[in-house]
C-alpha positions in Angstrom: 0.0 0.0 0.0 1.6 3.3 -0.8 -0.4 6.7 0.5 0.5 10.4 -0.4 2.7 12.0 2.0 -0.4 14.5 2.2 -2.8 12.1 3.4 -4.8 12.2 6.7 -3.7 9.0 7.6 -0.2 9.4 6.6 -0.1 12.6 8.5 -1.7 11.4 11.7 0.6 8.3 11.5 3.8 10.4 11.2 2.8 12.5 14.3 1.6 9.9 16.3 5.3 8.2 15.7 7.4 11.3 16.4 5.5 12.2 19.7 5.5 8.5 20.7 1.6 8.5 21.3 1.4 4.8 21.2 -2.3 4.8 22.0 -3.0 6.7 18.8 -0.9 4.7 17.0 -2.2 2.0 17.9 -6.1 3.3 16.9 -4.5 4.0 13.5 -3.3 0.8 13.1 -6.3 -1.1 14.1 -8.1 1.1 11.7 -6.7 0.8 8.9 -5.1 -2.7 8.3 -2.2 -2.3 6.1 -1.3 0.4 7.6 2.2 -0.6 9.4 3.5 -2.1 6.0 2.2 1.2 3.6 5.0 3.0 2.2 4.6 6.8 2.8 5.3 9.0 -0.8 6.2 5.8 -2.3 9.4 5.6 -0.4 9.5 5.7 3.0 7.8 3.2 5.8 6.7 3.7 9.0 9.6 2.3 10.1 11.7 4.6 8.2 9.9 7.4 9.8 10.5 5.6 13.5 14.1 5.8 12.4 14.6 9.0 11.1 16.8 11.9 12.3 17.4 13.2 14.8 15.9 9.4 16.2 15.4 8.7 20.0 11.7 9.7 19.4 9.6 8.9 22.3 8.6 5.6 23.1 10.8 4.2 20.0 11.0 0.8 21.2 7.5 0.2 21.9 6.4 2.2 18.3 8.8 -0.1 16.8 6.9 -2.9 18.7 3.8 -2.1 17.4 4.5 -1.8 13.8 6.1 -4.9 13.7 3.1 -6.4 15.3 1.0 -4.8 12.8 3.1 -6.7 10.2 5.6 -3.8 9.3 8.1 -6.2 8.5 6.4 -7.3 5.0 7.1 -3.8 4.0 11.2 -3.6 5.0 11.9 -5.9 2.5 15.7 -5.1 0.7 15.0 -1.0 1.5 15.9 -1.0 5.0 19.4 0.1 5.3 22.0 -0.5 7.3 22.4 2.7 8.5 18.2 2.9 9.5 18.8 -0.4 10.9 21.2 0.4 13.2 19.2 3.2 14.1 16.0 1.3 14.5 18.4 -1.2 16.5 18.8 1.8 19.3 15.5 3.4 19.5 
C-alpha cells in the first residue's frame, strides 16, 4: 500500500510516531489494516519514519513494537538500510 505523504492517515501516523503516542498509533493501526507495511510518498515506511533523524523519538522501542506487530516487517523488504537499521536497533 503506498499513500501520499499528504494524506490524513499518513499525516496522523507520522505525528503519532514522532511524539510516541502509542495509543494513537495504535487506533491508527487497528483502523486501517495495512497500515504498518504502507509506504509513505512511495518511499519511506513507517519504520523509516521511527528511524529517522534526529531518532530517539519517544517511546521508539515500543512504536517499533507495534509496527512490527502490525506486520511492518512485510514492508522492509531489501529498502531497509543498514544505516536505519542500526538506528531502529537503538531506538
Amino acid at each position: 500500500m503506498n499513500i501520499g505523504s499528504d494524506e490524513p492517515v499518513a499525516i496522523a501516523v507520522v505525528e503519532a510516531i514522532r511524539n510516541g503516542d502509542l495509543e494513537a498509533l495504535q487506533r491508527l493501526l487497528s483502523g486501517n489494516p495495512g497500515l504498518a507495511a504502507a509506504r509513505i510518498g512511495n518511499t519511506r515506511t513507517l519504520l523509516h519514519v521511527a528511524a529517522d533523524w534526529p531518532g530517539h523519538f519517544p517511546n521508539g522501542a515500543a512504536t517499533v513494537a507495534a509496527l512490527i506487530a502490525h506486520g511492518a516487517v512485510k514492508a522492509i523488504g531489501y529498502r531497509l538500510s543498514a544505516i536505519s537499521y542500526q538506528r531502529l536497533r537503538f531506538c
